[in-house]
C-alpha positions in Angstrom: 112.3 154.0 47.7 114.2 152.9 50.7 117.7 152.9 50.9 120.1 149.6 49.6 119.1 146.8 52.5 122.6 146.0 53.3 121.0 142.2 54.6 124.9 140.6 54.9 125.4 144.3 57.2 122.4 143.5 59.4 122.5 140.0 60.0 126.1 140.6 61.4 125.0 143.4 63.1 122.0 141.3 64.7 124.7 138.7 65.6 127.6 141.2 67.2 124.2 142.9 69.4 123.2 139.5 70.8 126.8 138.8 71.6 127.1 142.1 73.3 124.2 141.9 75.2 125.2 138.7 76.7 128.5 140.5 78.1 126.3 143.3 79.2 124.1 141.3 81.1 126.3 140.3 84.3 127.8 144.1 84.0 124.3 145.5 84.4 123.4 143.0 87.2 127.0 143.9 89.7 125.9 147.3 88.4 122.6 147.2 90.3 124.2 145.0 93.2 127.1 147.7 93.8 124.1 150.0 93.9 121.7 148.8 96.3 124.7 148.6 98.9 125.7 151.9 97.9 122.1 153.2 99.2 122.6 150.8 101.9 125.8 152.2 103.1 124.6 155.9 102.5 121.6 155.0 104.5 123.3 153.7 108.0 126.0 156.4 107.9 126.8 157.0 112.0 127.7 160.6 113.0 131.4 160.7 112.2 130.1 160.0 108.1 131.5 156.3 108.2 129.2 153.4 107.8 127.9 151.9 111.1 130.3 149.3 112.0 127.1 147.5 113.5 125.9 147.3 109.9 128.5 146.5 108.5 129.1 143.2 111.0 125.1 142.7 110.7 125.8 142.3 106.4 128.8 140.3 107.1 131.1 142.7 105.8 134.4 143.9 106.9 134.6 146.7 108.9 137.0 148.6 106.9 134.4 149.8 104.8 134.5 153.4 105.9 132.6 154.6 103.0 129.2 154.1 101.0 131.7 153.9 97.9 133.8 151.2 99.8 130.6 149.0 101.1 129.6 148.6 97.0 132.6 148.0 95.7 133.5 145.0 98.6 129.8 143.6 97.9 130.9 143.7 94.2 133.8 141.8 94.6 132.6 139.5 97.3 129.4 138.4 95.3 130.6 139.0 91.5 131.3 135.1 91.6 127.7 134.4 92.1 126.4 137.1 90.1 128.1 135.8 87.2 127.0 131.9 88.2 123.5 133.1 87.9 123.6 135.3 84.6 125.6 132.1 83.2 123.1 129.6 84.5 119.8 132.0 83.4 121.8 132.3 80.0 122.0 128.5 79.8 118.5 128.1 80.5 117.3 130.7 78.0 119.0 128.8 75.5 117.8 124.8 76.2 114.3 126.2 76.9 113.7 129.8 75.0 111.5 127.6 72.8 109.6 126.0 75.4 109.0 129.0 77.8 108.2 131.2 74.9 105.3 128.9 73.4 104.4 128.9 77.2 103.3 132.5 77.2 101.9 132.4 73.9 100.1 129.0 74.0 101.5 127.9 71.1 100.9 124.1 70.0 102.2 121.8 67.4 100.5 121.0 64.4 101.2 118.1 62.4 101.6 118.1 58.6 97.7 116.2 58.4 96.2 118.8 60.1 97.3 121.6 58.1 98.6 120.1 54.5 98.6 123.3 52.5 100.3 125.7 55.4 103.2 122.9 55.6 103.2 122.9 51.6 103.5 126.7 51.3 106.4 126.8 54.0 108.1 123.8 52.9 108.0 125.9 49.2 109.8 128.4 50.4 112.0 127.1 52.8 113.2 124.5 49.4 113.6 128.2 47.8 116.3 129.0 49.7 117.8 126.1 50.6 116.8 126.3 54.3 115.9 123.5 56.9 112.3 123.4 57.7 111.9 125.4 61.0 109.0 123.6 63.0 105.4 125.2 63.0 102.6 126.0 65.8 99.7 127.3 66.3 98.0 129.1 68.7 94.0 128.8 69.0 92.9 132.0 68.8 90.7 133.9 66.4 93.5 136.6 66.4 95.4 137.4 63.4 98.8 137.5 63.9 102.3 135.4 63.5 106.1 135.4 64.7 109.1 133.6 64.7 111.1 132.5 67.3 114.2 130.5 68.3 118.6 131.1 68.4 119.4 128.6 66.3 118.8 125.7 63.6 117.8 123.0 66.6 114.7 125.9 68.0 113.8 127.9 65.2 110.0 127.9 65.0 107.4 130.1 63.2 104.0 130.2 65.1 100.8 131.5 63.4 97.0 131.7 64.6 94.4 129.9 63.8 92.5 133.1 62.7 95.4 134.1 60.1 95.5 130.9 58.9 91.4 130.9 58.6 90.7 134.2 57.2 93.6 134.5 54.6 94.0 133.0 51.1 96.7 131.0 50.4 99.5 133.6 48.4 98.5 135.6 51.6 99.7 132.8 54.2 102.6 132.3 51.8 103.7 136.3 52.1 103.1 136.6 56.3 105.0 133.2 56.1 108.1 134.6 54.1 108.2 137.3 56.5 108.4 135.0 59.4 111.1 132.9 57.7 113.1 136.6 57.3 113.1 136.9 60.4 115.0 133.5 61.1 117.0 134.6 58.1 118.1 138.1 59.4 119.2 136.7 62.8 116.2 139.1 64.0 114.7 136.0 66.5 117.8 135.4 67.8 118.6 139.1 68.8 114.9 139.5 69.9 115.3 135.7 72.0 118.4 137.0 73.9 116.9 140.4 74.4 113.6 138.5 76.1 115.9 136.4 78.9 117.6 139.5 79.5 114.7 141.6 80.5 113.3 138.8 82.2 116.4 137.9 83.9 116.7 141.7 85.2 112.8 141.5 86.4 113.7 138.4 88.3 116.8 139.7 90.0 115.0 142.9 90.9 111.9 140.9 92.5 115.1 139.4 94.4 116.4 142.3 95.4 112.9 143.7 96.8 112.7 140.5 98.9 116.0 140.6 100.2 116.0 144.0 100.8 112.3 143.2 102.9 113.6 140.5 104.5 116.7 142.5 106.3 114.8 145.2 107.1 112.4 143.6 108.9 115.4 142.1 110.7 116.6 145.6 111.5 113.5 146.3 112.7 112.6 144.1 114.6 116.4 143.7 116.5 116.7 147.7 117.0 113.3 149.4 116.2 114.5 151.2 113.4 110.9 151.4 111.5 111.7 154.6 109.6 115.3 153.2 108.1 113.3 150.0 107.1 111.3 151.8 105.3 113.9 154.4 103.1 115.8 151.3 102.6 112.5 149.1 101.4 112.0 152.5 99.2 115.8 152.2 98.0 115.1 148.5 96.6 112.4 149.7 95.1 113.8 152.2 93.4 116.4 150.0 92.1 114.0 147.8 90.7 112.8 150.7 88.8 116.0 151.1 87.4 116.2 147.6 86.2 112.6 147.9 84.6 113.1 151.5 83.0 116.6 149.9 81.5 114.7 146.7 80.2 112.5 149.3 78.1 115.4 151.1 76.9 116.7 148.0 75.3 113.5 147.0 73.6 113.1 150.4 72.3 116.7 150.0 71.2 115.6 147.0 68.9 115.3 148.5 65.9 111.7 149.4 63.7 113.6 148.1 60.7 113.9 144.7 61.3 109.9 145.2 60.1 110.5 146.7 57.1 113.2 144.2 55.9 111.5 141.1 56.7 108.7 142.4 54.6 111.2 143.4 51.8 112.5 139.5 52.4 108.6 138.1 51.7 108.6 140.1 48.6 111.9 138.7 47.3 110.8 134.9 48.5 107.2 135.4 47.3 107.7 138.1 44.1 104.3 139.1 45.1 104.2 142.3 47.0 100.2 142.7 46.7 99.7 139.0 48.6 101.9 140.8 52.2 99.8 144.1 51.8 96.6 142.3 51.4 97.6 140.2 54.3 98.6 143.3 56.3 95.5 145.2 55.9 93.5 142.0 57.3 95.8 141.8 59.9 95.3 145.1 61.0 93.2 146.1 63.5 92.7 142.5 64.0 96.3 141.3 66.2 95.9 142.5 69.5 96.8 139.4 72.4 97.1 141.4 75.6 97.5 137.8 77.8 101.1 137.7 76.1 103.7 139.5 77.7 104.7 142.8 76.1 108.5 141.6 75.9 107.0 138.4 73.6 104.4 140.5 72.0 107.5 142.2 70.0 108.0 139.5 68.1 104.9 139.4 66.5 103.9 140.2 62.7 102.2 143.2 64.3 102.3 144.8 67.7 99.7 146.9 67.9 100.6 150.7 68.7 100.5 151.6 72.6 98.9 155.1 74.1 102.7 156.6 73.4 104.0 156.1 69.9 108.0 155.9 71.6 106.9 152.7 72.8 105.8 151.6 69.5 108.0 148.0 69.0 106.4 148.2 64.8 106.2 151.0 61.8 102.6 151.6 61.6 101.2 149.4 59.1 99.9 151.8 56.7 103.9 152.8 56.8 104.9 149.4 55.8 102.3 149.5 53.2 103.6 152.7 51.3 106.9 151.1 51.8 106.1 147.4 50.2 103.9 149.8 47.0 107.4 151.0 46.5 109.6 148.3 46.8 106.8 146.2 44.4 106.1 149.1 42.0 102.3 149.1 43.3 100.3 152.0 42.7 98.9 153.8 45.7 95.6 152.3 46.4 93.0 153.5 44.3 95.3 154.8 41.4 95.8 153.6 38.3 98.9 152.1 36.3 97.5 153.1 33.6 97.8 157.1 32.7 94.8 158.6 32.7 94.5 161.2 30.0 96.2 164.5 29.6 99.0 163.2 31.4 102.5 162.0 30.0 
């Protein structure tokens, strides 16, 4: 049996990790900046060590920056005004439009209460259950089987399913993958997983930025005093940086934990008291999930991720793991077995 849930723990855990990602994020951004002009300085250094004065005038800086060290820290401080403008404006965005720009990678739709009666009915249910507003519903038109919740608050939360899962599975099954979803929203797991998808994307936006900027002044350089070979380092410096962006986007996905899985199935058991409905649901859905045309950083949001090449990068628990799991949160037997003893044994 797993160990005590501790749900009050982990929603306010959920809540304190979106609040310190969104001080993170303009850190991690002057982080890069300071950077970039550190390889920028190291790479125009003139023979007494200092940092070409030339340069220096060219970047509209002061030439008092001797250093590499000194060129970052002045381009921190002269540009952390604008850095934090656009992580404040991108933040802003991500929260009027989270909704919109994440049904746009999805392809999610609305669907009316006459077009789908008994998905509404079993929602409604359980939202009634626990005395929760009705988060809206969509659906994506797809023969997929698969579902997720989205949204950061009561105005956006959502829970999107396809039309395959809603086809293929009987109705205690669309009940259990429905709980789940409405765990999620519960948990404050969408929320975390919302912030954590305008970060990353904010970070892959800035370091496309970078790359261009970084393109567009060498080919200045170039062009004004023939220095082809210190274009190119310096091109190979932005993109290096925008490596560094990427790799630390991946490190924060992988940092969201597995377990959010394993209690938003625990949650459809306690909504639904029917643990068999979410493993039967599971075991269709398995196998059966896979949307590659959504992005990898939306994809986590999903009921089921499908496992990649390398299991570190694995945003789910296997399913047969949350299966065992749910047998013994429910008291199932293992499939196959028997609740009743066969005999010759106690």
């Amino acid at each position: 049996m797993p160990a005590a849930l501790g749900l009050s723990s982990w929603r306010w855990s959920n809540n304190i990790k979106s609040m310190l990602l969104l001080l993170a994020f303009p850190l991690l951004l002057l982080g890069l900046l300071g950077g970039v002009f550190f390889a920028a300085g190291w790479l125009n250094l003139d023979a007494h060590g200092a940092v070409d004065p030339r340069f220096l005038m060219a970047m509209g800086f002061a030439t008092t920056a001797r250093t590499p060290l000194d060129l970052a820290t002045q381009a921190v401080w002269d540009y952390w005004p604008i850095v934090l403008g656009i992580a404040a404006v991108w933040t802003l965005l991500g929260y009027l439009f989270n909704d919109a720009m994440i049904r746009a990678a999805t392809g999610a739709k609305p669907i009316e209460r006459s077009e789908a009666p008994k998905l509404y009915n079993l929602f409604e249910n359980l939202c009634i259950s626990r005395g929760l507003t009705m988060p809206r519903l969509y659906l994506i038109d797809t023969g997929v089987m698969n579902a997720y919740a989205s949204g950061i608050d009561e105005a956006s939360y959502s829970v999107t399913v396809t039309r395959g899962l809603v086809e293929r599975l009987d109705d205690a099954e669309i009940e259990a993958v429905l709980a789940h979803e409405l765990t999620h929203i519960i948990n404050r797991d969408v929320r975390l997983l919302v912030v954590a998808i305008v970060f990353t994307g904010m970070l892959s936006f800035v370091a496309q930025m970078m790359w261009r900027s970084m393109r567009f002044a060498s080919h200045g350089r170039q062009s004004s005093r023939g220095g082809g070979k210190g274009a190119l380092v310096l091109m190979l410096i932005a993109a290096v940086m925008m490596t560094v962006g990427y790799g630390l986007a991946v490190m924060l996905r992988l940092a969201l934990s597995r377990r959010r899985e394993y209690l938003a199935d625990a949650g459809a058991v306690a909504l639904t008291k029917n643990p068999e409905a979410l493993i039967a649901a599971l075991q269709k859905i398995s196998g059966n999930a896979d949307l590659p045309d959504v992005p990898a950083e939306v994809r986590q949001m999903f009921i089921e991720n499908p496992p990649s090449f390398f299991a570190l990068f694995d945003t789910h628990p296997p399913i047969q793991e949350r299966i065992r799991v749910l047998r013994a949160i429910g008291g199932v037997p293992p499939e196959g077995d028997s609740v009743i003893p066969r005999a010759g044994r106690a």
